[in-house]
C-alpha positions as CSV (number, residue, x, y, z in Angstrom):
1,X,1.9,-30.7,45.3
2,X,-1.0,-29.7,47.2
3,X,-3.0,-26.5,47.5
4,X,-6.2,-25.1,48.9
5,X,-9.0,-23.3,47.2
6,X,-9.5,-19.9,48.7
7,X,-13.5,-20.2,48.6
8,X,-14.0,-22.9,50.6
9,X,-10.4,-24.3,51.8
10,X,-10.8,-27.1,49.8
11,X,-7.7,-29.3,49.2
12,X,-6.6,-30.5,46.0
13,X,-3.4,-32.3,44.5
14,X,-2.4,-30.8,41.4
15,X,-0.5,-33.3,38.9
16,X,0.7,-33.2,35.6
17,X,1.5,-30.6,34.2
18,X,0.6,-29.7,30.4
19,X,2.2,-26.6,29.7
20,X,4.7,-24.1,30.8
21,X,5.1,-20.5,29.9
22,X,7.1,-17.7,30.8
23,X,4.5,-16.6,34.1
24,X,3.4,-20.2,35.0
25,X,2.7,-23.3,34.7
26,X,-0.8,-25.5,34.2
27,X,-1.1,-28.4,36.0
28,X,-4.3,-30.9,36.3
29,X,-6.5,-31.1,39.7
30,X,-6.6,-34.2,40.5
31,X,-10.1,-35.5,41.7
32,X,-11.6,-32.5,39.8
33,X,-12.2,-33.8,36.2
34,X,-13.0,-30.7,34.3
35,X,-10.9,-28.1,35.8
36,X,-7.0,-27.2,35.7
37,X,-4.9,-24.9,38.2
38,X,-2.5,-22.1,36.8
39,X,0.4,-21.7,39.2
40,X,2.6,-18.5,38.8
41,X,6.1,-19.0,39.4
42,X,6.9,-16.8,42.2
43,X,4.4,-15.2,44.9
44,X,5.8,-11.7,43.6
45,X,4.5,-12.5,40.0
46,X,0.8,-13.7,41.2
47,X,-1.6,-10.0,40.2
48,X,-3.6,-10.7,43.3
49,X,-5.5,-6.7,42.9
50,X,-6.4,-7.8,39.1
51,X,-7.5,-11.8,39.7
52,X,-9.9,-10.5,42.4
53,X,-11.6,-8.2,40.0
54,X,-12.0,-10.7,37.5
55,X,-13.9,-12.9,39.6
56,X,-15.7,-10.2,41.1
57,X,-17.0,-9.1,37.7
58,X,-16.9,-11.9,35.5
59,X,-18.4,-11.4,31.6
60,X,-21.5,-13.4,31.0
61,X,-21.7,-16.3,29.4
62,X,-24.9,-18.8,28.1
63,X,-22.1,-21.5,27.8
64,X,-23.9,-23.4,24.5
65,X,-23.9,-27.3,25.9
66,X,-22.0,-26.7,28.9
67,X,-19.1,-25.2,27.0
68,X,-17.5,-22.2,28.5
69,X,-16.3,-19.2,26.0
70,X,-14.0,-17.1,27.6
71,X,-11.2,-19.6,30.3
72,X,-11.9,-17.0,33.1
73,X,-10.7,-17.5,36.9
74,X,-13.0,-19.6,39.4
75,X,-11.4,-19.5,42.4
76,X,-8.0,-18.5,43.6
77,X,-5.2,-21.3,44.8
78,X,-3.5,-20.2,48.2
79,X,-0.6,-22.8,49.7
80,X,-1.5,-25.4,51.5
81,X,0.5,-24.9,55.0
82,X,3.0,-22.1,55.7
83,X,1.1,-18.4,55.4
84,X,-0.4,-19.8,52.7
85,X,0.0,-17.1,49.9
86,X,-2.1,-16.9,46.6
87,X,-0.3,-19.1,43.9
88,X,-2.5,-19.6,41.3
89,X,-6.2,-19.5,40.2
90,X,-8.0,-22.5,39.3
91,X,-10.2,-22.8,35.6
92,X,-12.4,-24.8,33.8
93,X,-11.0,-26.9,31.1
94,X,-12.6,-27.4,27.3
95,X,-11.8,-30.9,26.0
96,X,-11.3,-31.7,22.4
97,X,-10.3,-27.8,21.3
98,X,-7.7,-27.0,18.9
99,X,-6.2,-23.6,18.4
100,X,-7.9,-21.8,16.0
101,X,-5.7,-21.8,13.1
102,X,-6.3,-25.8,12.6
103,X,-9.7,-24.3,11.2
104,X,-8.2,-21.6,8.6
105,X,-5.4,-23.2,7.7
106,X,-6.3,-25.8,5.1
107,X,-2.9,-28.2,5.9
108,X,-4.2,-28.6,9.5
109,X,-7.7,-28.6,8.5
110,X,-7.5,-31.5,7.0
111,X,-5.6,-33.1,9.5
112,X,-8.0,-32.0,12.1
113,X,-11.4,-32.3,11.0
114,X,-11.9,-32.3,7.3
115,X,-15.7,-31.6,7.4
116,X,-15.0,-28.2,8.8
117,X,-16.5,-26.7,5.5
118,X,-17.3,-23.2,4.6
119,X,-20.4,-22.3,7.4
120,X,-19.1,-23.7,10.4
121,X,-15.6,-20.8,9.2
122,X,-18.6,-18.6,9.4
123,X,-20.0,-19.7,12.5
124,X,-16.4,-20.1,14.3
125,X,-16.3,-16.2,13.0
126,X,-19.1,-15.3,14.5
127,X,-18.6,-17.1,17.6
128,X,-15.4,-15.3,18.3
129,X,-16.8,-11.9,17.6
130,X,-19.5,-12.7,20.3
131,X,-16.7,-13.7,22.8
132,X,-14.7,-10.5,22.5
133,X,-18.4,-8.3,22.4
134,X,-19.0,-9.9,25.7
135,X,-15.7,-9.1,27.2
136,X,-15.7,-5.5,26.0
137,X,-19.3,-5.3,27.4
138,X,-17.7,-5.7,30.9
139,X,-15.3,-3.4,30.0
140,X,-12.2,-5.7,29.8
141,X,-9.7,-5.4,26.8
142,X,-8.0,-8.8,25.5
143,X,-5.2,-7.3,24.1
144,X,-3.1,-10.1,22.8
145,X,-5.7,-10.8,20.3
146,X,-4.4,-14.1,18.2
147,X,-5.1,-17.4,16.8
148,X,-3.0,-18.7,19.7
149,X,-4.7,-17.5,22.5
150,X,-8.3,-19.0,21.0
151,X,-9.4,-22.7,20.6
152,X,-12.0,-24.0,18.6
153,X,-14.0,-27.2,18.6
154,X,-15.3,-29.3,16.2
155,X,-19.0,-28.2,16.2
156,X,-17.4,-24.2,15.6
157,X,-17.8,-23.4,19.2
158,X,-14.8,-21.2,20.3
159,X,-13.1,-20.4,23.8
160,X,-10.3,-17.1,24.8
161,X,-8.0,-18.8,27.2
162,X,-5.0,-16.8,29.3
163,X,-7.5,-14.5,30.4
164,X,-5.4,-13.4,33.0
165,X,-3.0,-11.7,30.5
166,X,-5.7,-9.5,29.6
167,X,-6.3,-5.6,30.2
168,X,-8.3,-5.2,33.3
169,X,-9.1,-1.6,34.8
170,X,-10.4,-1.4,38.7
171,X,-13.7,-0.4,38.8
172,X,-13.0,1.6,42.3
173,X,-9.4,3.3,41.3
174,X,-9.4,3.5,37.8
175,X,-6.3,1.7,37.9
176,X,-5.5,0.1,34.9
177,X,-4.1,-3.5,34.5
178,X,-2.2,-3.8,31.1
179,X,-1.5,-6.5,28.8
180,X,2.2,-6.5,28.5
181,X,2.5,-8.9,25.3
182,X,0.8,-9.1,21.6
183,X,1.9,-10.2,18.2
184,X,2.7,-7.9,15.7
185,X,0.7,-9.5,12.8
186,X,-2.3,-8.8,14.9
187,X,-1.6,-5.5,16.8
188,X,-3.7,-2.0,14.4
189,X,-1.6,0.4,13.2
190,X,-1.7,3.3,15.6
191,X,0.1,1.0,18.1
192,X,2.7,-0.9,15.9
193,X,6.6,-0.3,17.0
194,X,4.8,0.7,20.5
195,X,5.4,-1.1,24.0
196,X,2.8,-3.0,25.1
197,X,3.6,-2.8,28.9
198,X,3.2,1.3,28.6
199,X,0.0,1.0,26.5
200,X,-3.5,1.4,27.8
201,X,-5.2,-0.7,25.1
202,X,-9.1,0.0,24.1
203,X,-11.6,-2.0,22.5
204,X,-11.0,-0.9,18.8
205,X,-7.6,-2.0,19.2
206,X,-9.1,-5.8,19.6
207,X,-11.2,-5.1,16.9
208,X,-8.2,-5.2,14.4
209,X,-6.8,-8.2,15.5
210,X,-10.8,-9.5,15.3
211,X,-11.3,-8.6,11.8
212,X,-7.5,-10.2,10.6
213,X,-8.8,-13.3,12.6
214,X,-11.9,-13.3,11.1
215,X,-10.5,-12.5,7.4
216,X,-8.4,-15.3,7.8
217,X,-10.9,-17.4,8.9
218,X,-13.0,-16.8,5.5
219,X,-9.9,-16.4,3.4
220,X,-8.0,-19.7,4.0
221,X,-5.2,-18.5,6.4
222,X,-4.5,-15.5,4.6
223,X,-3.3,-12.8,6.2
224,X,-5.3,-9.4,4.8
225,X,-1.7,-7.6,4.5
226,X,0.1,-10.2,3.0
227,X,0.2,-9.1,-0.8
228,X,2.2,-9.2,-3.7
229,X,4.9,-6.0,-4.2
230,X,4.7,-4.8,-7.5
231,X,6.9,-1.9,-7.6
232,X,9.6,-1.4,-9.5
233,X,12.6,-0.9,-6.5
234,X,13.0,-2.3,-3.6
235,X,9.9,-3.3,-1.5
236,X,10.2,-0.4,1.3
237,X,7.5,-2.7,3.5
238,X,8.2,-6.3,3.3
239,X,7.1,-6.7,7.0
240,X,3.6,-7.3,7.3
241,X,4.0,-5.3,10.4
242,X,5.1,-2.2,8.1
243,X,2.6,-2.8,5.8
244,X,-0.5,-3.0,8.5
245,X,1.6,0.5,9.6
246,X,0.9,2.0,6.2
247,X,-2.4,0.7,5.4
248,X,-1.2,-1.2,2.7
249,X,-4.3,-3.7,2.1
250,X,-4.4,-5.0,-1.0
251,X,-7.4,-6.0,-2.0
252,X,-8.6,-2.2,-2.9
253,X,-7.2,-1.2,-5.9
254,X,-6.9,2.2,-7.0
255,X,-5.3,3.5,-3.7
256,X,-1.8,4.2,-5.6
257,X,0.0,1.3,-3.3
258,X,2.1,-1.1,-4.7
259,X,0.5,-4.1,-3.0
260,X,-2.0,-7.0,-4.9
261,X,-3.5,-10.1,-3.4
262,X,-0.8,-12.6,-3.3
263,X,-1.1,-15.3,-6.0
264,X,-2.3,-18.0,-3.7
265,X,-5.2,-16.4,-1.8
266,X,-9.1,-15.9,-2.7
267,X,-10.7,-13.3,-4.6
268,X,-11.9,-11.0,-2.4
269,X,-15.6,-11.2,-4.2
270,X,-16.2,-14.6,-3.0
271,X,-16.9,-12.9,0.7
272,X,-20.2,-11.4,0.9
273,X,-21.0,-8.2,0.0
274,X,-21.8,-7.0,3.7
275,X,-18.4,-9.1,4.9
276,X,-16.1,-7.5,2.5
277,X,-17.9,-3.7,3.3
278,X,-17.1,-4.7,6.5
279,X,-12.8,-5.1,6.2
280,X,-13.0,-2.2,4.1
281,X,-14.0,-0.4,7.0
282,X,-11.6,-1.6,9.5
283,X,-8.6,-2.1,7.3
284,X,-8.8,1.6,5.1
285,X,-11.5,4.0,7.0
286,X,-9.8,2.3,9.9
287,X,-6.5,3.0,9.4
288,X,-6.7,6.4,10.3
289,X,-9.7,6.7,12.7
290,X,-9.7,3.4,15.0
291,X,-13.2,4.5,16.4
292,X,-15.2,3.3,13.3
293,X,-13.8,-0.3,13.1
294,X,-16.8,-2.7,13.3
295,X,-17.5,-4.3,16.8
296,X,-17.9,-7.9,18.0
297,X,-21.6,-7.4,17.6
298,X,-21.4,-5.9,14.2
299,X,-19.0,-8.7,13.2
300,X,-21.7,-11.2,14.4
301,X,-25.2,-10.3,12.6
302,X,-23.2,-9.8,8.9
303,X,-22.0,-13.7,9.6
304,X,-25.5,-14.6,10.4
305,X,-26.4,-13.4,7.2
306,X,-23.8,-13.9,4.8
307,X,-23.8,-17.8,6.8
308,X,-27.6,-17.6,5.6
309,X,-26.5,-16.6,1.8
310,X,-24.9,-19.8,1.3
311,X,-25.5,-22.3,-1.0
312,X,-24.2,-26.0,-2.0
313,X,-22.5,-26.4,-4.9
314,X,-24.1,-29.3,-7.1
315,X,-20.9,-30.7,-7.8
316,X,-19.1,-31.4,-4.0
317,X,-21.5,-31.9,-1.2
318,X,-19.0,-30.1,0.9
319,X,-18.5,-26.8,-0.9
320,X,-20.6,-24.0,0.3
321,X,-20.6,-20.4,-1.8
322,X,-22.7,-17.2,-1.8
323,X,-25.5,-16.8,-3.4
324,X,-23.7,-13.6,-4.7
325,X,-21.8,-15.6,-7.0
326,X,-22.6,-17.3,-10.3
327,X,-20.2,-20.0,-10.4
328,X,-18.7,-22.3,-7.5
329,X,-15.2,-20.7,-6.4
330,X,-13.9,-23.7,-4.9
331,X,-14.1,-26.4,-7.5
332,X,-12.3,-23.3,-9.4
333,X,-10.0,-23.4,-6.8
334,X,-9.1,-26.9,-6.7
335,X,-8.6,-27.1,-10.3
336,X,-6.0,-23.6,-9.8
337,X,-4.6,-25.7,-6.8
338,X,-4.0,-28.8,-9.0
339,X,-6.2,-31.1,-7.4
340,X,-5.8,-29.9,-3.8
341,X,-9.4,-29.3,-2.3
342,X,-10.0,-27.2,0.4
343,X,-13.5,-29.2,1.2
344,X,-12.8,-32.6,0.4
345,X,-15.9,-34.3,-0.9
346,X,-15.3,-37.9,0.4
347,X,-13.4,-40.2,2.9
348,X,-11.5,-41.3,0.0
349,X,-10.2,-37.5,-1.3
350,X,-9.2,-37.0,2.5
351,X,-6.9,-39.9,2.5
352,X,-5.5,-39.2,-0.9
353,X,-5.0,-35.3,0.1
354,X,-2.7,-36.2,3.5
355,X,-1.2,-38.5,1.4
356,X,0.0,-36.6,-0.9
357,X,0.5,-33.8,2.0
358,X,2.6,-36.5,3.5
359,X,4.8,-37.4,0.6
360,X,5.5,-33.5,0.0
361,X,6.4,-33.1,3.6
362,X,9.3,-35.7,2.6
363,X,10.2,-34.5,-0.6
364,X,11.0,-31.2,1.6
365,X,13.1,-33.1,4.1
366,X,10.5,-31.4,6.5
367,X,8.9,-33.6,9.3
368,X,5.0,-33.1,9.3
369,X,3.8,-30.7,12.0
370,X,3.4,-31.9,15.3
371,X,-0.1,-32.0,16.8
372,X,-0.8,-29.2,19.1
373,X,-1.6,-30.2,22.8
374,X,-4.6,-29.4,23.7
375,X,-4.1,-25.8,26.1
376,X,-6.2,-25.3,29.0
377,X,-9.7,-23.3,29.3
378,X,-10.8,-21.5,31.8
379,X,-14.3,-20.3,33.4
380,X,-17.5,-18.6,32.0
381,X,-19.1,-15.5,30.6
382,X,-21.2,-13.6,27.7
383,X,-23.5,-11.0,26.6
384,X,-25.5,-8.4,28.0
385,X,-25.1,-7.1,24.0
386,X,-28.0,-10.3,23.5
387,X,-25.6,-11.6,21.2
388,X,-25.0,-15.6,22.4
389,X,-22.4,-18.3,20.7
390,X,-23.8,-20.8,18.6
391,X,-22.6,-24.2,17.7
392,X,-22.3,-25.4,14.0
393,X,-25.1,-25.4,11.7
394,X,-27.8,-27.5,12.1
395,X,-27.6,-29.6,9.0
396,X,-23.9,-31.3,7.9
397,X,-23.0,-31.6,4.1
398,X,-24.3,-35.4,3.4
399,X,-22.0,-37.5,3.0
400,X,-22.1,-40.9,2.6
401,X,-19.1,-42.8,3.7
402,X,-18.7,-42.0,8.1
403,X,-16.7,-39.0,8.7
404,X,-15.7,-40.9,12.0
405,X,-13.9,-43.8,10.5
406,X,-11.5,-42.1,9.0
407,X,-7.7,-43.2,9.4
408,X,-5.4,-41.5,11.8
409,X,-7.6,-39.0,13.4
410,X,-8.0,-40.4,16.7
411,X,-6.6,-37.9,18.5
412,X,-9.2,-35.4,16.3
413,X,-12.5,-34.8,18.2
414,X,-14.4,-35.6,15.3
415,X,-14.1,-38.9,16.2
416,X,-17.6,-39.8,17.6
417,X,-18.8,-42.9,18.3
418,X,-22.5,-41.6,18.8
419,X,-24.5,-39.2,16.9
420,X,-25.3,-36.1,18.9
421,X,-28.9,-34.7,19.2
422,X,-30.1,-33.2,16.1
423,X,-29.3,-29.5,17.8
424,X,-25.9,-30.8,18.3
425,X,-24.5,-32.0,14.8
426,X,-20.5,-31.3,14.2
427,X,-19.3,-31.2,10.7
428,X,-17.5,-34.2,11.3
429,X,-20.7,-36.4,11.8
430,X,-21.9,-38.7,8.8
């Protein structure tokens, strides 16, 4: 099918389409390599009022080698022929990204890119706080704050895609745009059990979901209010939504709830001091007054610096710690996990781990996971706050044997058959 660019009248021929939800579809322009077109199912279902604000006001962005960080709207899509009604918007696209739970959890980690180590978890942290700080700069709200609705490269650059589900208020009326949807697991207390569609969210309601995607980021996938009853009757909260309800976080003690750290996740004390001060704040202080949860910018200068407080362990090239701690908390871990490393030190240990992920996959009768298509991306903005993303750091772990030959990652981008400048390194690059 064919439509035509409302800034220009351009024609284009939209394609194949990669993904279908329950508003739209996303389809590739041919001819425009580099861009996708959303089309909304019916003409009644295109928010023509809230599209034209977004690309009237668009958030800034220093897009960090040509990469966009928030997938906003370029242009709308009107029909070509006919009356030719608004049917979509067309976007830029990010190649290569991966939704950002193939970074925190350690199964798809290693699948992914097995060189994502310990600072580029901190710089993907920080990266994504200095997304959201630029949207609420503008005033906009994301509202459906998740890992789904955030892709992540290799070299820890991030990207907030379906921006047109976010909360957009009209500078002129005051009108207010909602975000009808959002995941529980993510979604603060004060607005749990609540629908969305009848919610005017604020910005300290995206700053819970930041700091659960940000502790999961540091904490290897763990959710900060999944904990371990230890009460004597029943568990009255099993839900994680009831527990984020009642403030249950359990890595405080002393607060009289029933909750510990499950068995499985990290020690709170290998985050940095300022870090863990931080989810303290959000999580109990929080809890009850939504106003003092830390900001995207906030979030952003304690990663700079606990990223800073790193050091390599002696042992595996690939573990990273903080400077806070006496001992390395990783190789601890891996000798708790039985062998399993989080940070694999070698091409060899990568093969041996996914085989032995493979082979327990089996014993499970369960089919290993499917890879995630890569989603679409949209346009550009960022920061009047002065905060800008940054890609990974500067220097990779060594490691001898070439990330990029490893086995059965083609579809991975850490595949690179050229190194990129020295500003540029991924963690997947020898």
């Amino acid at each position: 099918m064919q439509a035509r660019r409302q800034s220009d009248g351009q024609v284009i021929t939209l394609s194949s389409e990669l993904e279908r939800g329950g508003e739209g579809r996303v389809l590739l322009a041919d001819g425009m390599p580099g861009f996708l077109a959303k089309l909304y199912e019916s003409p009644n279902d295109v928010p023509l009022r809230k599209l034209a604000i977004m690309l009237k006001n668009p958030p800034e962005d220093l897009r960090p080698g040509g990469v966009v960080s928030i997938a906003w709207p370029v242009d709308l899509l009107r029909a070509d022929g006919g009356e030719g009604n608004v049917v979509g918007f067309l976007m830029e696209r990010v190649e290569g990204a991966k939704h950002l739970s193939h970074a925190f959890i350690p199964q798809d980690r290693l699948q992914w890119c097995p060189w994502f180590e310990y600072r580029y978890l901190h710089r993907t942290a920080r990266n994504l706080a200095t997304a959201v700080q630029a949207l609420h700069d503008r005033g906009y709200v994301v509202g459906d704050v998740s890992y789904s609705n955030v892709l992540v490269k290799d070299n820890a650059l991030v990207a907030l895609v379906d921006t047109d589900s976010f909360q957009v208020r009209d500078p002129e009326s005051g009108a207010v745009y909602r975000c009808p949807v959002g995941k529980e697991e993510y979604t603060p207390p004060e607005l749990q059990g609540q629908a969305f569609a009848d919610v005017d969210r604020r910005p300290e309601h995206d700053l819970f979901g930041l700091a659960v995607l940000t502790f999961q980021l540091l904490m290897e996938g763990m959710h900060p209010f999944n904990g371990r009853f230890t009460g004597a009757e029943e568990d009255p909260c099993p839900a994680l939504a009831d527990r984020i309800k009642l403030g249950g976080f359990p890595y405080r003690p002393g607060l009289g709830l029933p909750y510990e750290p499950a068995l499985s996740s990290l020690k709170f004390d290998v985050l940095h001091p300022a870090l863990r001060n931080l989810f303290l704040r959000c999580f109990e202080g929080g809890h009850t007054n939504p106003e003092i949860r830390p900001d995207g910018k906030t979030w952003a200068q304690a990663l700079d610096g606990a990223e800073k407080d790193l050091r390599q362990c002696a042992a595996n090239g690939h573990h990273w710690y903080g400077r806070h701690l006496r001992s390395c908390p990783w190789c601890e871990r891996v000798i708790r996990l039985r062998g399993q490393d989080s940070f694999p030190p070698s091409v060899q240990a990568v093969q041996q781990q996914r085989s032995n992920q493979a082979a327990r996959a089996r014993r499970t009768r369960q089919a290993p996971p499917a890879p995630v298509p890569t989603p679409a991306l949209a346009a550009v903005p960022s920061r009047s706050s002065g905060l800008a993303p940054q890609p990974g750091p500067i220097a990779p772990a060594p490691l001898r044997s070439p990330a990029y030959q490893l086995p059965g990652c083609s579809p991975s981008p850490c595949i690179r058959p050229e190194r990129p400048p020295a500003n540029r390194l991924s963690p997947c690059d020898p």
